[in-house]
C-alpha positions as CSV (number, residue, x, y, z in Angstrom):
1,X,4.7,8.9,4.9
2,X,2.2,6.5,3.4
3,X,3.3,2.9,2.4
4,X,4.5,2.1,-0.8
5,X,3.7,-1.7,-2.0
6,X,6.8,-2.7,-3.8
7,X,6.2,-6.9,-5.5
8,X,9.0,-9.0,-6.3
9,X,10.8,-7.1,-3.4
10,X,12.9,-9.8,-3.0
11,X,14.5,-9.9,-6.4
12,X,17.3,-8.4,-7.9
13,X,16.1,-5.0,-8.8
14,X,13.3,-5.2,-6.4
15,X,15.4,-5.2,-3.8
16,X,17.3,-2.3,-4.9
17,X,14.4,-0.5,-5.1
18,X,13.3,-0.8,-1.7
19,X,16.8,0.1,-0.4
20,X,16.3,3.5,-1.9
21,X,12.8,3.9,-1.2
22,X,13.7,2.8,2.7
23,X,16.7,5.2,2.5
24,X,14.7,8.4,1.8
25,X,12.3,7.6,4.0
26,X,9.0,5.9,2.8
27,X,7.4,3.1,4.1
28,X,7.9,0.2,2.4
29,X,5.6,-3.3,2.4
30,X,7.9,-5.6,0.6
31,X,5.4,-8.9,-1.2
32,X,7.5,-11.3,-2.8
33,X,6.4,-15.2,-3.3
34,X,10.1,-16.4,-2.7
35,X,10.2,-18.2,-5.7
36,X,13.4,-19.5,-7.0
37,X,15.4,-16.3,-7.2
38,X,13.8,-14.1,-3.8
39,X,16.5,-14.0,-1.5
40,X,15.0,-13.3,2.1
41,X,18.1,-11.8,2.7
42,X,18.4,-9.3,0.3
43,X,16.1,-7.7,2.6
44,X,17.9,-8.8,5.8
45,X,19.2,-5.2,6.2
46,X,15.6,-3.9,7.0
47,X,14.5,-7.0,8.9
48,X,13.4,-5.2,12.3
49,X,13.5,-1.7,11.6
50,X,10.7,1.0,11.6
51,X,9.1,2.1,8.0
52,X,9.3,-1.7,6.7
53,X,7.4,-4.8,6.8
54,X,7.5,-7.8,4.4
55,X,4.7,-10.5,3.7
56,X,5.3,-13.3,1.8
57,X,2.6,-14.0,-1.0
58,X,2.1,-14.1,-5.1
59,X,0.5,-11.2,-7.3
60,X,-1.0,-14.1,-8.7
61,X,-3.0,-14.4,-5.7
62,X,-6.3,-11.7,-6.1
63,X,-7.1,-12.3,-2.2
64,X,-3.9,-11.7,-0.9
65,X,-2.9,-8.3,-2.7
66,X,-6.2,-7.2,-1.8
67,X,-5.6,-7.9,1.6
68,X,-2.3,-6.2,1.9
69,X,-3.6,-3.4,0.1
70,X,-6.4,-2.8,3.0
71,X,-4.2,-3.7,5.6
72,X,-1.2,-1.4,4.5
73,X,-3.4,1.5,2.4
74,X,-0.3,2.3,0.2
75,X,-0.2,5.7,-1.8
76,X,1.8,3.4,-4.6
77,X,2.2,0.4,-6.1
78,X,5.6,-0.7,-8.0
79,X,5.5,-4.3,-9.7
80,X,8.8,-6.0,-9.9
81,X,7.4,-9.4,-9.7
82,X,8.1,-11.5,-12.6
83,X,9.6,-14.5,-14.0
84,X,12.6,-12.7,-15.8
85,X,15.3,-15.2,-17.5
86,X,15.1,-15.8,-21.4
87,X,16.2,-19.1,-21.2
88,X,13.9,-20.6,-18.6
89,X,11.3,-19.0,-20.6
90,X,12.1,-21.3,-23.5
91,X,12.2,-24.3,-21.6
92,X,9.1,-23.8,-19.6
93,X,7.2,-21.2,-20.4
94,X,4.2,-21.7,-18.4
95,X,5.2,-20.3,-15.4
96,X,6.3,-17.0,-17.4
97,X,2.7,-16.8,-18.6
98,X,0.9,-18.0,-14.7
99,X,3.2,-14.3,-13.3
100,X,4.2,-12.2,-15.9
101,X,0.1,-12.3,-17.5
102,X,-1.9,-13.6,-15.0
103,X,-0.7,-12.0,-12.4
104,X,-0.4,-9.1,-13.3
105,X,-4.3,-9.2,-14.3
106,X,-4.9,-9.6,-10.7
107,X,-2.6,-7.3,-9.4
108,X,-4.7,-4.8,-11.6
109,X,-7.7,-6.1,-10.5
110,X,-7.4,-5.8,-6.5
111,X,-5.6,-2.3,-7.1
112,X,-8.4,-1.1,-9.4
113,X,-11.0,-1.5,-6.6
114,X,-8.6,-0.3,-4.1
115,X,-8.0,2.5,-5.8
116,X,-11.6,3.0,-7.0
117,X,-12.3,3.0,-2.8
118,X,-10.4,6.2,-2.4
119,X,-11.3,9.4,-2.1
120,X,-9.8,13.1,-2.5
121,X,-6.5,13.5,-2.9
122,X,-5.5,10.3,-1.9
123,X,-7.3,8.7,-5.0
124,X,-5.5,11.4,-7.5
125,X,-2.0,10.8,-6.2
126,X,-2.3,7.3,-5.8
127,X,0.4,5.5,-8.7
128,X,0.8,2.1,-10.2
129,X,4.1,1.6,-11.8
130,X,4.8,-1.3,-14.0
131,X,8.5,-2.3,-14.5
132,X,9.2,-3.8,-17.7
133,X,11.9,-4.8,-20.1
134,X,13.8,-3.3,-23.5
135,X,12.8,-6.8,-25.0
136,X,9.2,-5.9,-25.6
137,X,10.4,-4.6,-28.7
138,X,12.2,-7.1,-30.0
139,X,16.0,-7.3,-31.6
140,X,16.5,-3.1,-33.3
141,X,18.1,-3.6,-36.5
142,X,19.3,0.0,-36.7
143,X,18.6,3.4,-34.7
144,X,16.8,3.1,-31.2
145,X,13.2,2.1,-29.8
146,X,11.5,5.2,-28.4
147,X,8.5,4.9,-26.4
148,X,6.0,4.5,-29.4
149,X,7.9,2.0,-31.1
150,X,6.0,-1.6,-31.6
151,X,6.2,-4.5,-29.3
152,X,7.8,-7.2,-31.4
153,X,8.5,-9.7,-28.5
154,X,10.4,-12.5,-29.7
155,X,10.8,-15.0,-27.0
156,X,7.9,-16.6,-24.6
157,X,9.7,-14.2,-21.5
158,X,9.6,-10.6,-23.6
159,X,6.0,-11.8,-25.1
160,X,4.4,-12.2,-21.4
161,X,6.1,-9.0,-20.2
162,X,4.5,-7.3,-23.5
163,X,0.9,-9.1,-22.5
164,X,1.5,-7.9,-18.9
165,X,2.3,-4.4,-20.7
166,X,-1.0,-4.1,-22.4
167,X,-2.9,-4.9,-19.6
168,X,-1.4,-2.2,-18.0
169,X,-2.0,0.0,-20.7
170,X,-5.7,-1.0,-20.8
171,X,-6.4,-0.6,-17.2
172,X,-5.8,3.0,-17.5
173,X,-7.6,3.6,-20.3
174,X,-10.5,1.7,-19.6
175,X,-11.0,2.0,-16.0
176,X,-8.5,5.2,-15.4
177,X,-5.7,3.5,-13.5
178,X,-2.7,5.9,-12.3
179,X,-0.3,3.6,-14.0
180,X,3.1,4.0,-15.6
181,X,5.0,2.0,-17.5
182,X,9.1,1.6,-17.3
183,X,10.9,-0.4,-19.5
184,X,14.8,-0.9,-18.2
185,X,18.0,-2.5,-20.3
186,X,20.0,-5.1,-18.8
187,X,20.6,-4.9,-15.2
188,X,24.2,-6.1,-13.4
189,X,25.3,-5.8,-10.3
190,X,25.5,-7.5,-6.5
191,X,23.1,-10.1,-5.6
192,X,21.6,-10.9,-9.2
193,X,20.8,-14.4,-9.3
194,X,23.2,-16.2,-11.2
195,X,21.6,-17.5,-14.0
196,X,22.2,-13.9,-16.0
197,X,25.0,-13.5,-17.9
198,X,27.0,-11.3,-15.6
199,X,26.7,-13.4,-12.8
200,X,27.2,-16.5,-14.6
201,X,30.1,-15.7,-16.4
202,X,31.8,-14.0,-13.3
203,X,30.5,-17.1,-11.1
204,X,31.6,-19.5,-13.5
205,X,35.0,-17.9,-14.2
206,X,35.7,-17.9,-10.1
207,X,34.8,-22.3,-10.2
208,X,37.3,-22.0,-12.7
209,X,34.7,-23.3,-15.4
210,X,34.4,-22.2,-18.6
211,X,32.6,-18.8,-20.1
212,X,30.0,-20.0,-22.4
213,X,29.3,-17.8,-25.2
214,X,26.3,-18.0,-27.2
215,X,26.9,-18.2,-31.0
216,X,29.0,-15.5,-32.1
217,X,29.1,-13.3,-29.2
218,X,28.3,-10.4,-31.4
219,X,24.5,-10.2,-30.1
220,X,24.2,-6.4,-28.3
221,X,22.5,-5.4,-25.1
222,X,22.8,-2.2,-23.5
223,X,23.8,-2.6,-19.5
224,X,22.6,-0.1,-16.9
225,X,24.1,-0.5,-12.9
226,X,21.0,-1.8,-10.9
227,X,21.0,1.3,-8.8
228,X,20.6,3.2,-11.8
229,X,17.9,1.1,-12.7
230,X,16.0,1.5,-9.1
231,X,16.5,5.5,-9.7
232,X,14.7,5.1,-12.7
233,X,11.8,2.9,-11.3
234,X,11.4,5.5,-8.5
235,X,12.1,8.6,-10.5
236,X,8.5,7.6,-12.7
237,X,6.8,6.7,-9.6
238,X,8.0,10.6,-8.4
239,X,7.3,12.4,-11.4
240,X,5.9,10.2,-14.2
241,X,2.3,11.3,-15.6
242,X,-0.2,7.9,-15.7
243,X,-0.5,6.6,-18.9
244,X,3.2,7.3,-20.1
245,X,5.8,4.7,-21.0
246,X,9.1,5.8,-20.2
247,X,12.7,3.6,-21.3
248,X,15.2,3.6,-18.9
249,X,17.9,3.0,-21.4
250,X,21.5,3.3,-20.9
251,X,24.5,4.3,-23.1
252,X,26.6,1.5,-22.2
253,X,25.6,-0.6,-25.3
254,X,28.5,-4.0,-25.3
255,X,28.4,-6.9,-27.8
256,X,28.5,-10.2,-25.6
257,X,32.2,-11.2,-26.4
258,X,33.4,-7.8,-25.9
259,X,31.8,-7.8,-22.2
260,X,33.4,-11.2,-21.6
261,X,36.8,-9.7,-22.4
262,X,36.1,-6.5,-19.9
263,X,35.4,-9.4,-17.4
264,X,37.8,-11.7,-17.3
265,X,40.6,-9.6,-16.1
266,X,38.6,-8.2,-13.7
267,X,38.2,-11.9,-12.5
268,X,41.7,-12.8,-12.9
269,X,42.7,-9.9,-9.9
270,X,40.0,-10.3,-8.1
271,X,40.5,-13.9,-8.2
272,X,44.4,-14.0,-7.7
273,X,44.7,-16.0,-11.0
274,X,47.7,-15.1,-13.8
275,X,46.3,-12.8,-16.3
276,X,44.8,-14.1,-19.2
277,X,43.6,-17.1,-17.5
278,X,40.1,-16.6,-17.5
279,X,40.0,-15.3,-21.0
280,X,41.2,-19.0,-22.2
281,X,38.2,-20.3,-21.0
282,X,35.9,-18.3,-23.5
283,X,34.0,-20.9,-25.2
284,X,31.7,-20.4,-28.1
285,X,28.0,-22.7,-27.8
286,X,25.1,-23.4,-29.8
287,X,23.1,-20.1,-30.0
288,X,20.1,-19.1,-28.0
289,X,16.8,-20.3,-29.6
290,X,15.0,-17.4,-31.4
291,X,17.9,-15.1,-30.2
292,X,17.3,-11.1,-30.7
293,X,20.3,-9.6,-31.6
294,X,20.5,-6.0,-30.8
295,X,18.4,-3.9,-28.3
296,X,18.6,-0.5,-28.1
297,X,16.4,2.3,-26.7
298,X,16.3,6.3,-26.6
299,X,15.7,7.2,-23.2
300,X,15.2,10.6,-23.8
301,X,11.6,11.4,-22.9
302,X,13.3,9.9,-19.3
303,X,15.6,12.8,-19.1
304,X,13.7,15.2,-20.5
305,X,10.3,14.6,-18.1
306,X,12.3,12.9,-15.1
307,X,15.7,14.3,-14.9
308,X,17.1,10.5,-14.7
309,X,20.0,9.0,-17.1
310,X,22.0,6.4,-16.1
311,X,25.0,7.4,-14.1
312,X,27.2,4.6,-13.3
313,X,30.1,3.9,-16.2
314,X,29.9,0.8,-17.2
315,X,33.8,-0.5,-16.5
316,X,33.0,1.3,-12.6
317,X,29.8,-1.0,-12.0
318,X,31.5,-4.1,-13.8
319,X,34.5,-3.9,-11.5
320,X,32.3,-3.3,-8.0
321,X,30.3,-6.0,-9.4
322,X,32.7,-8.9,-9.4
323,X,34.5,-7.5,-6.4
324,X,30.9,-8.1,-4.6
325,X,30.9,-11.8,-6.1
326,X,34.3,-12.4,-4.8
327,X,33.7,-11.0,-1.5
328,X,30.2,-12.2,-1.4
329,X,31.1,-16.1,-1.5
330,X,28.6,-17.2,1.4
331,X,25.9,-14.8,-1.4
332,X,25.8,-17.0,-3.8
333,X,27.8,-20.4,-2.7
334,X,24.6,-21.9,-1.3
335,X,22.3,-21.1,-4.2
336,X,25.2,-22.9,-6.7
337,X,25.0,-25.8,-3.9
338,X,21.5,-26.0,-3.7
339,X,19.4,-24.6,-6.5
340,X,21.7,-23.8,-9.8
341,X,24.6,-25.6,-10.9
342,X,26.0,-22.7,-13.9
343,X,24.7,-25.3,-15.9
344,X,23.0,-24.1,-19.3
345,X,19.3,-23.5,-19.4
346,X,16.9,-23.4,-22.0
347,X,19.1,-25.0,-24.6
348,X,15.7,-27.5,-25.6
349,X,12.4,-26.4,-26.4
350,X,9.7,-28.0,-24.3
351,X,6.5,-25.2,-25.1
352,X,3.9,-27.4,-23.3
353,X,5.2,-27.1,-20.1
C-alpha cells in the first residue's frame, strides 16, 4: 500500500486516525510539530513496527512537507494539524492564525506541486482531506447546518479554521486539488488533552476541584466518540468525491450542565467517592467571551454518499472515557504537573498577541 501523510498525528483525533489507518493496513507517515498538546506517545504503540514512520516537523514549514512528500510519495494527505481550543484562541490568537491559515496555505502549496508531479492513475487517485470543525458555522439558532450552510465563525479559533476552509476550497477550484473537506462535532474520549471540557471536568472532578461551568450551562454541542470521528475522517478519504464538504455530525446533542450531571456519577464510582459528591462541586463562572450557543449539523449527505453515522452512544463512550482517565493516571498526571494546571483559559482578551 502507498503512504498516507496523516499532520497533527500526534493529537487527539490525529492519533486515532492513524490507529485505524495502521490497523487496516496502510502505511502511515505520521508529521506532527509536538506542540503543546502532541503526545509522542500517543503513537508509542507503532513506534518500531513495519508500515509506520513519524517525522517531527510543522505544516507551517513549506520545505519540510515538501520534503516528506518526495521522500514518502503518499497517495493521501489528511490534515489534522491545528491549533484547536476556543479559549486559547481568545487569549492569543496569533498562533491560531500562524497554523490554522498559514499553514495550511503551505501545506496546499507543497501538495499542489506534488501532486501536479504525478502522472496516471496515481495523480487521479491522489486525495487531500481537510479536517475541520461544526464551528465554522457559527452558534444554529434553530434546525441544523447542512453542508451549504454559511460560515459564520464567531471566535478567532472557528474563524481560522473557516480561512483554512476556503483555501481549501480554492485550491481545488483554482488549481484542481483532490481535496475534501470534513467538518466533525465535539470529540471525547482517551487521551484528549485536558484543556476540553470532558477532560477537564473529569480531570478536575478526580483532584477533587471544582467543575467550572460557563454561564448558564445551557450552551449545546453535539458529542461524537473520537473513533467515530476517525471513521468519518477516513470514510471521506475512501469514498468522498474532491470538492465536497461533508459534516460528520452526531446525534448526541447535550446542553453543558446536563453533560456535567451524566459525568459526575460516572466520576464518583470510578473514583470511589459517595455519590453525589462530585455533583456539589458544579460551579457556575463568567461566560465564555463571544460564546456560540448551539451547534448543530445534518450529517446526512455523510450517510447517504459514505455509509458513516456515528455509532458510539453517547452514555457508552462517556463511561469508557473517564474509566481511561482513572486508569490512565501516569496519561495525563505529568502534563497537569508540567504544562496545564485545570486552570481557566482565555477568560481575558489579549487580540494582539
Amino acid at each position: 500500500m502507498p503512504n498516507v501523510i496523516v499532520t497533527g498525528a500526534a493529537g487527539f483525533i490525529g492519533s486515532a486516525v492513524v490507529r485505524l489507518l495502521h490497523g487496516r493496513g496502510d502505511k502511515v507517515v505520521a508529521l506532527d510539530a509536538l506542540t503543546y498538546s502532541g503526545r509522542r506517545e500517543n503513537l508509542s504503540e507503532f513506534e518500531g513496527s513495519g508500515g509506520f514512520a513519524f517525522v517531527e516537523g510543522s505544516i507551517a514549514d513549506g520545505a519540510c512537507v515538501a520534503a516528506v512528500l518526495n521522500r514518502y510519495r503518499p497517495r493521501a494527505v489528511l490534515n489534522l494539524a491545528a491549533e484547536t481550543h476556543v479559549d486559547r484562541s481568545i487569549g492569543g490568537p496569533a498562533a491560531f492564525v500562524a497554523t490554522n491559515v498559514n499553514g495550511v496555505f503551505e501545506l496546499l502549496g507543497a501538495c499542489l506541486d506534488y501532486w501536479n508531479g504525478l502522472n496516471g492513475t496515481e495523480k487521479s487517485d491522489f486525495r487531500f482531506v481537510q479536517v475541520s470543525t461544526d464551528e465554522v458555522y457559527g452558534s444554529i439558532s434553530e434546525g441544523m447546518a447542512n453542508e451549504d450552510s454559511p460560515l459564520r465563525a464567531n471566535s478567532p479559533y472557528s474563524a481560522t479554521k473557516a480561512g483554512g476552509d476556503l483555501l481549501v476550497r480554492a485550491y481545488h477550484r483554482t488549481y484542481g486539488l483532490p481535496a475534501i473537506i470534513t467538518r466533525g462535532s465535539n470529540a471525547f474520549g482517551p487521551r484528549q488533552f485536558p484543556e476540553k471540557l470532558i477532560p477537564l471536568l473529569t480531570l478536575r472532578g478526580l483532584s477533587g476541584l471544582s467543575l467550572p461551568i460557563y454561564g448558564d450551562g445551557r450552551n449545546v454541542r453535539e458529542w461524537i466518540y473520537v473513533d467515530d470521528a476517525a471513521a468519518g475522517i477516513v470514510a471521506a478519504l475512501d469514498g468522498g468525491a474532491p470538492g465536497e464538504v461533508y459534516n460528520l455530525g452526531s446525534p448526541n446533542a447535550q446542553e453543558n450542565i446536563d453533560l456535567a450531571h451524566k459525568l459526575c456519577p460516572l466520576i464518583d464510582r470510578f473514583a470511589r467517592e459517595p455519590a453525589g459528591a462530585t455533583a456539589r462541586r458544579i460551579e457556575f463562572v463568567a461566560d465564555r467571551l463571544g460564546h456560540d450557543f448551539r451547534y448543530a449539523m445534518d450529517n446526512s449527505k455523510a450517510l447517504a454518499q459514505l455509509g458513516w453515522r456515528a455509532e458510539v452512544p453517547f452514555e457508552e463512550g462517556l463511561e469508557y472515557t473517564v474509566n481511561w482517565y482513572v486508569a490512565n493516571r501516569t496519561w495525563w498526571e505529568p502534563i497537569t504537573r508540567d504544562h496545564y494546571d485545570l486552570g481557566r483559559l482565555g477568560s481575558v482578551a489579549t487580540a494582539g498577541t
